[in-house]
Structures are given as structure tokens and as C-alpha cells.
C-alpha positions as CSV (number, residue, x, y, z in Angstrom):
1,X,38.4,-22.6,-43.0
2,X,34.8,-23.5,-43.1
3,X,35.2,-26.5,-41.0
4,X,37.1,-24.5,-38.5
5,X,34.5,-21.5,-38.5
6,X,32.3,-24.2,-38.1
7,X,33.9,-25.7,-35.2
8,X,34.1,-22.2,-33.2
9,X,31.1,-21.7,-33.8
10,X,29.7,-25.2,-31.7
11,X,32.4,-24.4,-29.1
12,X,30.8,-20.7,-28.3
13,X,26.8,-22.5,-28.8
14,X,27.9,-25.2,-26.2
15,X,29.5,-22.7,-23.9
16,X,26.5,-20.1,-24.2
17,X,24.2,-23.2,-23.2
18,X,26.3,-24.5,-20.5
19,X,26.4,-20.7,-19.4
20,X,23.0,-20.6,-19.4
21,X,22.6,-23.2,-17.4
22,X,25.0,-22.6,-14.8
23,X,23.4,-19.0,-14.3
24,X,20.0,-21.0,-13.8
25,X,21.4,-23.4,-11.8
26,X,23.0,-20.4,-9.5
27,X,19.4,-18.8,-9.6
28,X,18.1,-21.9,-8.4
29,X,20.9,-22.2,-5.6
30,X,20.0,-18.3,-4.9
31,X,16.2,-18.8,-4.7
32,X,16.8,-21.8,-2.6
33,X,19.1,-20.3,0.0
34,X,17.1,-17.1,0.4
35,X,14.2,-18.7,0.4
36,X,15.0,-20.8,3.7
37,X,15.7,-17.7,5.6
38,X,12.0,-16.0,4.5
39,X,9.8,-19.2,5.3
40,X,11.6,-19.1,8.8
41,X,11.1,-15.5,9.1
42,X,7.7,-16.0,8.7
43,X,7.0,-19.2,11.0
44,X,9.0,-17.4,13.7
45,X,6.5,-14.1,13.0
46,X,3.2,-15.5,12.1
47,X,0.7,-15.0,14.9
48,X,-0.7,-17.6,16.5
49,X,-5.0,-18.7,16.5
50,X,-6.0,-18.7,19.8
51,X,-10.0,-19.3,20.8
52,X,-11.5,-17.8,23.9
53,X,-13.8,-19.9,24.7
54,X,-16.2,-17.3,26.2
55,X,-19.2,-15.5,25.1
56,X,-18.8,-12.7,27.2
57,X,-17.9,-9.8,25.2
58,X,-16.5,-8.2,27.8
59,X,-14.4,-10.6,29.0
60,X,-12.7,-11.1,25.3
61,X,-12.3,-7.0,25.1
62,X,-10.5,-7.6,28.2
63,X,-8.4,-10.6,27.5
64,X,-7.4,-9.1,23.9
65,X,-6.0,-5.6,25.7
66,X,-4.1,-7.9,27.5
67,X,-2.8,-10.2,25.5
68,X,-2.0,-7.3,22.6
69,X,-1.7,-8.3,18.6
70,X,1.0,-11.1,19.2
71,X,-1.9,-13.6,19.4
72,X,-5.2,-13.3,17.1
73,X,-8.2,-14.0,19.4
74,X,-11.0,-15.6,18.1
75,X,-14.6,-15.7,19.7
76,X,-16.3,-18.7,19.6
77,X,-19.1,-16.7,16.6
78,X,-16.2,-16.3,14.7
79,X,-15.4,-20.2,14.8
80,X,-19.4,-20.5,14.0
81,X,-19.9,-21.6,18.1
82,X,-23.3,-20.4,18.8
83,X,-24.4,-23.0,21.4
84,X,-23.8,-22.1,25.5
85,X,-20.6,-24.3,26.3
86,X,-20.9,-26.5,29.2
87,X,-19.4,-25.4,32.6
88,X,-21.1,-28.1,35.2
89,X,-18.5,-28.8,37.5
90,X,-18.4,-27.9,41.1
91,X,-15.0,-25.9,41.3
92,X,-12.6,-23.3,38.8
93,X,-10.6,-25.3,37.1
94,X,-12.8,-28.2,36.6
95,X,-15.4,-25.5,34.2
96,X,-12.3,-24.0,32.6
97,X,-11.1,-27.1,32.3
98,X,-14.6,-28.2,30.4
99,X,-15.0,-25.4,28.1
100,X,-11.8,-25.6,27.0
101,X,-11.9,-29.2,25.8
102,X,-15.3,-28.9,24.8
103,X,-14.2,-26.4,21.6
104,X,-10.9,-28.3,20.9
105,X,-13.1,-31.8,20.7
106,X,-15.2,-29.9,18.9
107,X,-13.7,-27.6,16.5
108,X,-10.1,-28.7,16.6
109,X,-8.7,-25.0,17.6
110,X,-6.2,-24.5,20.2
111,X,-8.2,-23.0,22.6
112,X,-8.5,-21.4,26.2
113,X,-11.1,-20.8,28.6
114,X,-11.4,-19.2,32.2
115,X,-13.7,-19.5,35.3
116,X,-13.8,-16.8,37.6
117,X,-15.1,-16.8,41.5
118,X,-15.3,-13.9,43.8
119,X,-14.4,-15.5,47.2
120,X,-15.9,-13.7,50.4
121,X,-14.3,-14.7,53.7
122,X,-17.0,-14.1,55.8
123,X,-19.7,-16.3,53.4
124,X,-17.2,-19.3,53.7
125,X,-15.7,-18.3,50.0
126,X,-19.1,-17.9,48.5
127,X,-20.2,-16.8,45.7
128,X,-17.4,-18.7,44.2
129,X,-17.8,-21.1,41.2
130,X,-21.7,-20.1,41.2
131,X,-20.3,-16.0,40.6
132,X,-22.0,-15.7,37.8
133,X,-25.8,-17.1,38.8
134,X,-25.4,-16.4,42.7
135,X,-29.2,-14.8,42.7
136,X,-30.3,-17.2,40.3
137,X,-30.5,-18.8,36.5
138,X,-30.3,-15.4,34.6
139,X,-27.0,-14.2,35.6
140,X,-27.9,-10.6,36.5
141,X,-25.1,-8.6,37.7
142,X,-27.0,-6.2,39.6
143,X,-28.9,-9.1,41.4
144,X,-25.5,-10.6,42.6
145,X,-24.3,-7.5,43.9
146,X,-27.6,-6.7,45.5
147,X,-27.3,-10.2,47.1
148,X,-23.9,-9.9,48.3
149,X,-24.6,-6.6,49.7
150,X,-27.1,-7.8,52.0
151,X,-25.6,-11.1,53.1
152,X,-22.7,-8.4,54.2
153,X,-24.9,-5.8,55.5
154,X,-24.4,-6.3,59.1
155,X,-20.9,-8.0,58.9
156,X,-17.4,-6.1,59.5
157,X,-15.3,-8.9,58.1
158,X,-15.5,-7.2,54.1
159,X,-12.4,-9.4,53.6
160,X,-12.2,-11.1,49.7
161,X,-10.8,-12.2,46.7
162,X,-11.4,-12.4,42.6
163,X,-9.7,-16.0,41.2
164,X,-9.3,-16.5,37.6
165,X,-8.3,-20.2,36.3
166,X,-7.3,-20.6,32.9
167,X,-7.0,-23.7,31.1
168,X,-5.6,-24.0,28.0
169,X,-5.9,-26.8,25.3
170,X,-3.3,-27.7,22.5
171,X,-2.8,-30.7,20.7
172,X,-4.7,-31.9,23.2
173,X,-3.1,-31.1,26.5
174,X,-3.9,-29.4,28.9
175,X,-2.0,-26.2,30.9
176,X,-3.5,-24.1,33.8
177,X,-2.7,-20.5,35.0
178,X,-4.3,-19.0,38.1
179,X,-4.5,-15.3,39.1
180,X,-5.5,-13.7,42.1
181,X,-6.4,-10.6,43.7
182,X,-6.9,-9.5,47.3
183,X,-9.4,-6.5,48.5
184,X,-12.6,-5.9,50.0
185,X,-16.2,-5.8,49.5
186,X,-17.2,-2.1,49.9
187,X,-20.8,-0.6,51.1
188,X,-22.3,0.1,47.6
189,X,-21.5,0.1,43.8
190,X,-19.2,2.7,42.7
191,X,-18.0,3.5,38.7
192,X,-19.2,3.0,35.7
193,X,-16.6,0.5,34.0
194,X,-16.0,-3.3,33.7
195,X,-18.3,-6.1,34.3
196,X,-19.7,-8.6,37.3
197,X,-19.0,-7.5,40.5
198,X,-16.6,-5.0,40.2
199,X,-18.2,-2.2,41.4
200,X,-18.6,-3.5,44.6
201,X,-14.8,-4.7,44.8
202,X,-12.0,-2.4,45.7
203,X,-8.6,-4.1,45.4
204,X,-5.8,-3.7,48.1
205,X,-3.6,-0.2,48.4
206,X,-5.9,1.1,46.3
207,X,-8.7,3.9,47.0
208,X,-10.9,2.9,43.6
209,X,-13.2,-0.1,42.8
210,X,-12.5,-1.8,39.5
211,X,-15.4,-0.6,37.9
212,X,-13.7,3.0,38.9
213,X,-10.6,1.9,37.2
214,X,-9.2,2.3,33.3
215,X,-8.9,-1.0,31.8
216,X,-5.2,-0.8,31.2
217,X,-4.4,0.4,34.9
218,X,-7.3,-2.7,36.1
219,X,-5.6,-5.0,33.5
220,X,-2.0,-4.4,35.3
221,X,-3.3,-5.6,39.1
222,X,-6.6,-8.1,38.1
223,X,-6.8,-11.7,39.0
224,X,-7.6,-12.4,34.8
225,X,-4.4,-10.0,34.0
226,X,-2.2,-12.1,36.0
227,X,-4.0,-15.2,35.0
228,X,-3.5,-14.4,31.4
229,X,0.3,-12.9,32.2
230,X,1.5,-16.6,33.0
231,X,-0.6,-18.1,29.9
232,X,1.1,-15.3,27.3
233,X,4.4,-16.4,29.2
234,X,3.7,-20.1,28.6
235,X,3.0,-19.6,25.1
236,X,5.8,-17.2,24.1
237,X,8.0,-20.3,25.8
238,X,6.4,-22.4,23.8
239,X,7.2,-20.3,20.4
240,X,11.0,-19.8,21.5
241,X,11.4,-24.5,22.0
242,X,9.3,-24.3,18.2
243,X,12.1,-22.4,16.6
């Protein structure tokens, strides 16, 4: 009887163990499988580090209403970049192309950066490239305009253009976008808003300057908002081949 109880009792120990571990070992199945399905939730979600390699505050304000929380933008102070970047060559894309590898060499992010001309038909496509410093080293925006202004003060021909090149750099390669926009070079500044010379440039079909414009209604026609249209493109491509 004993030996019988005894045995009974070992059979129900041995299946309560082996029950045990079954239910662990489904657990660990469980875990496993839903765990899979998270960590790819999460890679397909997780936003992706981008550094605008800028110090214009304006221009990253700009770029991050345009690109919109599906990328986290970082400024080059928040990388600890505190040093002017390099942009010595003589056309667009060769200084975005610069300052963009400059900060992935660098600091190893993928990064982008942008030069930006206004192009005047009647100066031969001048300022261009030298935009920024057109009346000199200090890059006053008020001198530039004043200087454009009276290089065009006796010419009809107000024909021009604002060209944005972007380059961007991952894993070391490189990808450029270009945006344009057509308009004209009015007879004095007018608005209060944006940056460089747009208070002086009035865009085609349209009856106000940039600098008269709302950012997200400037944002929707600019040279930089179609530049950065065809980068967010590129990179939402990119995330769609990762998956």
C-alpha cells in the first residue's frame, strides 16, 4: 500500500515538474514570438538622427517645420559643433557637398547640409554662391539687399531665382536634392518674416514677398521646401528598402 502510495506520489511530483516546465518553456515560446513583432514595431517607428549642418537658426526652424517630427533634427551645438564649417568651393553643391562630409568625418552622424544662391538674370546669376557675403566678410542681410537694390536700380530686367542644394551624407555616401524657385527682385524690402533676401524677392503668381509670407504657406512654394521635399522622399524610401 505504502509502496504504491509511494509510487503515486513520484508519478504526480514528476508530472507537476514536467508541467512546470512545459508552461515555462511555452512562456519562453510566448515571450519569444511576441517579442519579434515589438522590436520590429519599434525599428520600423523609431525616428531617425539627422544633423543639419547649419548654424543658422533660422534656417533649422525652417527645415524642422518642413520636415515635421518623423526625423529628429540636431544642430550642430547639440552635437558639441561649435567651430564655423568650411564652405570654400566656388559653386552649390560643391559647399553643401563640404559641410556635409565635414560633420560625418567628423562626428560620424548622418548628416545634411544646404547652400543656397539667389540668381539675378540681369547680374549674370550673381549673387549666387557668394549670397550670403555679397557686400562683404560679415554677412549682413541688409547690406546685400542694399547692394542688389542698387546694382538693379536702373535695370527693367528684375528677372531671378532662389536655388537650394542639399547634400546628404550616410554611411558615407553621398545624395543631392535641388529646389528652385522662380520670381522677381522687387523695388524695396517689404514684410517682416524670414531671413536673407526675402524681402526683396516676390515669387511667381504671387502678389507677396517671402518675408510677407507665413512660414507654412512659404514652406509649400520655397526652393529649400522643395529641396527638402525630395530629401524627406529619399529617406522615407530609404526606411520602406530597411524594413
Amino acid at each position: 500500500m505504502y509502496g504504491t502510495l509511494f509510487y503515486d506520489f513520484k508519478f504526480k511530483l514528476c508530472k507537476g515538474i514536467f508541467g512546470i516546465l512545459h508552461d515555462l518553456l511555452i512562456s519562453v515560446e510566448t515571450i519569444t514570438f511576441y517579442n519579434a513583432p515589438i522590436h520590429y514595431f519599434y525599428q520600423k517607428f523609431k525616428i531617425m538622427k539627422l544633423v543639419f549642418a547649419t548654424n543658422n537658426m533660422h534656417k533649422l526652424e525652417e527645415l524642422q517645420a518642413i520636415i515635421g517630427d518623423r526625423f529628429d533634427l540636431l544642430s550642430l551645438q547639440e552635437i558639441g559643433c561649435n567651430e564655423e564649417i568650411p564652405e570654400e568651393q566656388p559653386t552649390l553643391e560643391g559647399n553643401a557637398r563640404q559641410k556635409a562630409f565635414y560633420i560625418f568625418t567628423k562626428y560620424g552622424y548622418p548628416c545634411f547640409a544646404d547652400d543656397t544662391g539667389l540668381e539675378i538674370e540681369a547680374l549674370n546669376g550673381e549673387p549666387g554662391v557668394f549670397s550670403a557675403r555679397y557686400a562683404g566678410p560679415v554677412k549682413n542681410s541688409d547690406d546685400n539687399m542694399k547692394k542688389v537694390l542698387e546694382l538693379l536700380a536702373k535695370i527693367k530686367n528684375r528677372n531671378a531665382r532662389f536655388r537650394t542644394v542639399i547634400s546628404l551624407v550616410i554611411n558615407g555616401e553621398e545624395r543631392q536634392f535641388e529646389g528652385i524657385v522662380v520670381g522677381e527682385i522687387i523695388n524695396g524690402k517689404k514684410g517682416q518674416s524670414g531671413f536673407g533676401y526675402d524681402p526683396i524677392f516676390q515669387p511667381s503668381e504671387f502678389d507677396k514677398t517671402f518675408a510677407e509670407m507665413a512660414l507654412k504657406d512659404k514652406n509649400k512654394i520655397s526652393h529649400r521646401g522643395r529641396a527638402v521635399q525630395k530629401l524627406v522622399q529619399y529617406l522615407k524610401m530609404l526606411e520602406l528598402n530597411n524594413d
